[in-house]
C-alpha positions as CSV (number, residue, x, y, z in Angstrom):
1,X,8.5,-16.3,9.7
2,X,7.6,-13.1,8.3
3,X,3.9,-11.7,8.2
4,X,3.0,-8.9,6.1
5,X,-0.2,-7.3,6.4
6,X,-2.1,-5.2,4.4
7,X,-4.1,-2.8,6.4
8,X,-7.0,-1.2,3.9
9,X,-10.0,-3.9,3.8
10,X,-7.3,-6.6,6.0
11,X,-7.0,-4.8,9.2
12,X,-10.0,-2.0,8.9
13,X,-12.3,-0.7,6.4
14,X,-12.4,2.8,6.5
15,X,-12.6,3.9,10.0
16,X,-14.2,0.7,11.0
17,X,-11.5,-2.0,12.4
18,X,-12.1,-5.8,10.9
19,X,-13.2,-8.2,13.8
20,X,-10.9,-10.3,14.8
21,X,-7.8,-8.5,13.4
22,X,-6.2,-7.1,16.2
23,X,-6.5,-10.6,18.3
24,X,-5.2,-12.7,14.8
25,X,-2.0,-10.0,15.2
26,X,-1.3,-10.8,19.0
27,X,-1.7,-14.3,17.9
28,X,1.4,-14.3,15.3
29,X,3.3,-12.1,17.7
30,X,2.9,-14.5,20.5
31,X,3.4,-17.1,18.7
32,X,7.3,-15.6,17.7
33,X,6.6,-14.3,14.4
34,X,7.7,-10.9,12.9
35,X,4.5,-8.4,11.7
36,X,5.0,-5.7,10.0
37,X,2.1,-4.1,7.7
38,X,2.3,-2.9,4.0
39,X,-0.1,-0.2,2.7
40,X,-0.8,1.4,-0.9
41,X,-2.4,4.0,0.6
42,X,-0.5,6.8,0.2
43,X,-2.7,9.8,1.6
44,X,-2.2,9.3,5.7
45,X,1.4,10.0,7.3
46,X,3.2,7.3,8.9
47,X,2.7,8.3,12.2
48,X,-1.4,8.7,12.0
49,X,-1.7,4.9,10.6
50,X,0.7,3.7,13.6
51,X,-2.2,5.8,15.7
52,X,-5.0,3.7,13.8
53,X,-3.6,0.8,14.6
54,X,-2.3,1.4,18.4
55,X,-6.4,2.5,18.4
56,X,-7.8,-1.0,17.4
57,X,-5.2,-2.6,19.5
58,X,-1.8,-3.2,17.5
59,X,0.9,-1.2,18.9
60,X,2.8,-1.1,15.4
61,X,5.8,1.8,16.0
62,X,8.1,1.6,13.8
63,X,6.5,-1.6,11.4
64,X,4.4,0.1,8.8
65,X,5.6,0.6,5.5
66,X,3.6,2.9,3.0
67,X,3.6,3.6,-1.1
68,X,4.3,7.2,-0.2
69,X,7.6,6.2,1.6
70,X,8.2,3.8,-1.4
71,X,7.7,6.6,-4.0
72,X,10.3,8.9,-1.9
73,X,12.5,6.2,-2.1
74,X,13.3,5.6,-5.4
75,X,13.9,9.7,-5.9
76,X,17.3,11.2,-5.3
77,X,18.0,13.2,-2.3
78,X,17.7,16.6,-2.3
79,X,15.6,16.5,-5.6
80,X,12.7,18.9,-6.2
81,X,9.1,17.6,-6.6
82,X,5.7,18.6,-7.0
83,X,3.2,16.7,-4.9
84,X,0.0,15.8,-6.2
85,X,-1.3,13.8,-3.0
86,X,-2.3,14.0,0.0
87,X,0.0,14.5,3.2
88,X,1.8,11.1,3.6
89,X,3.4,12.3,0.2
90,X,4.4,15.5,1.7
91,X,5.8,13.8,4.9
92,X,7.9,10.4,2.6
93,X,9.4,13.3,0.5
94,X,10.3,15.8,3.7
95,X,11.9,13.2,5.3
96,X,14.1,12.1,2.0
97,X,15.0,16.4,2.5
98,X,13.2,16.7,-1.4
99,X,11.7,20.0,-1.9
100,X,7.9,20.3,-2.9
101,X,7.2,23.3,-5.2
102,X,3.8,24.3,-6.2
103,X,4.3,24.3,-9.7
104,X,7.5,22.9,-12.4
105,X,9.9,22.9,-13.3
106,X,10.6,19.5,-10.5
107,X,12.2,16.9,-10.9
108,X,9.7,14.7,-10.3
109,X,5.3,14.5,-10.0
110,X,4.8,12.4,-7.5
111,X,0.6,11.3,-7.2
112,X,-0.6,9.5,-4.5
113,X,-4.3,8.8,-3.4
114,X,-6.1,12.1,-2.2
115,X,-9.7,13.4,-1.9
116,X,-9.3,16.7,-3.0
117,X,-8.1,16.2,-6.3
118,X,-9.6,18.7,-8.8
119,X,-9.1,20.2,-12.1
120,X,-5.8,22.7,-11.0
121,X,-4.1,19.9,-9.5
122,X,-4.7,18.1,-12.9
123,X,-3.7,21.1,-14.8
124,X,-0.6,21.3,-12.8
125,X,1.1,17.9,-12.3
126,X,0.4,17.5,-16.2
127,X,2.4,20.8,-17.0
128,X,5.5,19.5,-14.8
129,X,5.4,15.9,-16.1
130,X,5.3,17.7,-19.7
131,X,7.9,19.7,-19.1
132,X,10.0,17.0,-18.5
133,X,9.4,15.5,-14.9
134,X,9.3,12.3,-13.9
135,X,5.6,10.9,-13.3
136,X,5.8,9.0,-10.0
137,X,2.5,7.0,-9.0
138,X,2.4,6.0,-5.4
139,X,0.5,3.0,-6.3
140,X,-2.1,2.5,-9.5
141,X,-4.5,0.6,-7.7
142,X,-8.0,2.1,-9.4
143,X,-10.0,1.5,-6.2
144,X,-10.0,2.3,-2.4
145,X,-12.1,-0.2,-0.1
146,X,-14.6,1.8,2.0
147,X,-17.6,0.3,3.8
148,X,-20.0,1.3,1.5
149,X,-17.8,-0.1,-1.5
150,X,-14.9,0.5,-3.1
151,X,-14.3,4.6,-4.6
152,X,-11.7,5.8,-6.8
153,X,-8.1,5.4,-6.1
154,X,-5.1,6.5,-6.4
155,X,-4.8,4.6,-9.7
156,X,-7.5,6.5,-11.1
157,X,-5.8,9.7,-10.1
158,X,-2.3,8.6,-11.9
159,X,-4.5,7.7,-15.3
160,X,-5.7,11.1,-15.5
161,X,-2.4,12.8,-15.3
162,X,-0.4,10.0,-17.3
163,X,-3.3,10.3,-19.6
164,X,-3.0,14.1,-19.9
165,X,0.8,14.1,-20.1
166,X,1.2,11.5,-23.0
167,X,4.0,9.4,-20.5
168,X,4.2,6.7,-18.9
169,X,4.2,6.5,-15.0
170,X,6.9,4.7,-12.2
171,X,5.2,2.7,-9.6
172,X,6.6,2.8,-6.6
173,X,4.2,1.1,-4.2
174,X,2.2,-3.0,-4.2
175,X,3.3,-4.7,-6.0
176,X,6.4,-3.0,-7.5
177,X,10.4,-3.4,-6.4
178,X,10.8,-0.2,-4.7
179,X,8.2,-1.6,-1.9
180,X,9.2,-4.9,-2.2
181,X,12.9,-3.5,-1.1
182,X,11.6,-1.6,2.0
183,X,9.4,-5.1,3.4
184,X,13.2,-6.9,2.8
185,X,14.8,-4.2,4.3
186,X,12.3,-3.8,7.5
187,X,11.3,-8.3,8.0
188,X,14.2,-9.6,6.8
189,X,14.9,-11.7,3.9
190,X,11.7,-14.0,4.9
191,X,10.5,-16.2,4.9
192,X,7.1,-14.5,4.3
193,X,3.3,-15.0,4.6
194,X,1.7,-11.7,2.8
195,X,-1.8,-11.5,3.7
196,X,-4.1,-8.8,1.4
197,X,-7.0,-8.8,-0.2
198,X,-6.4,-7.9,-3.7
199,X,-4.5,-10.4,-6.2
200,X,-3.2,-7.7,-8.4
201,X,-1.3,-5.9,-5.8
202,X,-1.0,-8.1,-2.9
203,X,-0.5,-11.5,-4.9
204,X,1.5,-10.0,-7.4
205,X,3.6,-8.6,-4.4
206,X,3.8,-12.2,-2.9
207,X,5.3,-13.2,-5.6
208,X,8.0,-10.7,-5.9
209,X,8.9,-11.7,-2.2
210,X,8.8,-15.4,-2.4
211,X,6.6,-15.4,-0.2
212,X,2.7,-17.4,0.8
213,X,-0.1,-15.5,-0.2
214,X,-3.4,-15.3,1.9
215,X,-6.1,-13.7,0.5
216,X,-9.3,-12.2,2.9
217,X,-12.7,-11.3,1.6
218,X,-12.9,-8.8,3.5
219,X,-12.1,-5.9,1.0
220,X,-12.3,-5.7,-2.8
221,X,-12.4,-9.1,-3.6
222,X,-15.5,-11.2,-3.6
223,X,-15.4,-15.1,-3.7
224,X,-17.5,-14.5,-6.9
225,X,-14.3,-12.5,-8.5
226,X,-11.5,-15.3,-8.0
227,X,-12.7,-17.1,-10.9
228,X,-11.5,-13.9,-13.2
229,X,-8.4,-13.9,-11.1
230,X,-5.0,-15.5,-12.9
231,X,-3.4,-15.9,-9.5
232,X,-4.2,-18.3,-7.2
233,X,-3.9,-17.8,-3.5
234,X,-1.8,-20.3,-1.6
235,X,-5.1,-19.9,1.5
236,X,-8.4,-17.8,1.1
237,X,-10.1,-17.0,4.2
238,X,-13.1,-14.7,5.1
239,X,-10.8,-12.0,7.1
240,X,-7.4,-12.3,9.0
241,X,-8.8,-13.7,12.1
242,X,-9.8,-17.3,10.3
243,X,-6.5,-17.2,7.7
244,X,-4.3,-16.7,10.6
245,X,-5.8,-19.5,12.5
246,X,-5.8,-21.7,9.6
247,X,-1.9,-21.3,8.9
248,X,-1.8,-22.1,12.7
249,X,-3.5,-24.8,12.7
250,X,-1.7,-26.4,9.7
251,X,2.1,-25.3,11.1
252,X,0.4,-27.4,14.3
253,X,-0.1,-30.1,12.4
254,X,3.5,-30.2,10.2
């Protein structure tokens, strides 16, 4: 079996880890499963998130699979882009050897979650994608889980350009087939438990995969919510600690 785990508003919030989430992850690894961890947010590089994690206490080198790496992989090699993200975007495109320019003509605009997003940035990724680019949304989730609630996300971000533009944007990232390709490619064929904490990305994503979905309360999604939700989860649990120990329990059981 397969497990994978969201990290904004699963594993931490913020800078602040979840309790319990590092001890529900040695308990699937001990236990023989596979964990690998799935994340629309595009704005930290793969290595820093792997750092995050090793800091709460999940060595995760290697098993983390970000929308910015998704959006780089659905874009030719040795294509030209302009970057309106943060520097996960910089790092997936680098590593795909496509070349960021500040301004178009690119081949592609790719927008990913970032805090410094202003007017010029606006101005820009709008002339490239209506001059012909490709728009290219990391993810279009409209909100980012924080400990003092959720604040605009990347989805957000994409509106305004797509919206300025007059096209329509590529997803790359939850719950979309480029990222859905990359968890197949890095678990395995499954099969899979995907444990997140929004139906519309997560759930959504489940579903592409095949796989269980366990939703936590411990992000954007309140128990109050679910009843607007079209998808129901196959568990709901307070955080990952108590869904992992639930599945647990009932594989225990038969």
């Amino acid at each position: 079996m397969a497990w994978v785990i969201d990290l904004d508003g699963v594993v931490w919030l913020g800078r602040e880890p979840i309790p319990g989430s590092a001890d529900a992850v040695a308990r699937l690894r001990a236990e023989g499963h596979r964990v690998v961890f799935v994340t629309n947010n595009s704005e930290a590089r793969l290595g820093d998130q792997e750092a995050k994690l090793a800091g709460v206490g999940i060595e995760a080198e290697g098993d983390v699979i970000t929308s910015a790496v998704a959006a780089a992989s659905i874009l030719d090699v040795g294509s030209t882009a302009l970057v309106c993200g943060g520097p996960g975007v910089r790092e997936a495109l680098e590593a795909r050897e496509i070349t960021i320019r500040p301004e178009g003509p690119v081949d592609a605009v790719v927008v990913g979650f970032h805090q410094d997003f202003d007017y010029e940035k606006l101005r820009a990724a709008h002339r490239a994608a209506w001059q012909g680019a490709r728009l290219v949304g990391t993810n279009d989730d409209p909100t980012y889980p924080t400990p003092d609630g959720p604040i605009p996300g990347a989805g957000s971000i994409l509106a305004a350009v797509a919206t300025a533009a007059g096209v329509k944007p590529e997803v790359a990232g939850k719950p979309f087939p480029p990222m859905a390709a990359l968890v197949r490619s890095l678990a395995g064929d499954g099969p899979y438990v995907l444990v997140g904490d929004r139906p519309s990305t997560d759930g959504l994503l489940a579903s592409e995969l095949g796989a269980r979905f366990g939703l936590v309360l411990s992000g954007v999604t309140t128990a109050e919510a679910l009843e607007s939700q079209e998808l129901t989860p196959d568990r709901i649990a307070d955080d990952l600690g108590a869904l992992v120990a639930a599945e647990l329990a009932q594989k225990a059981l038969g």
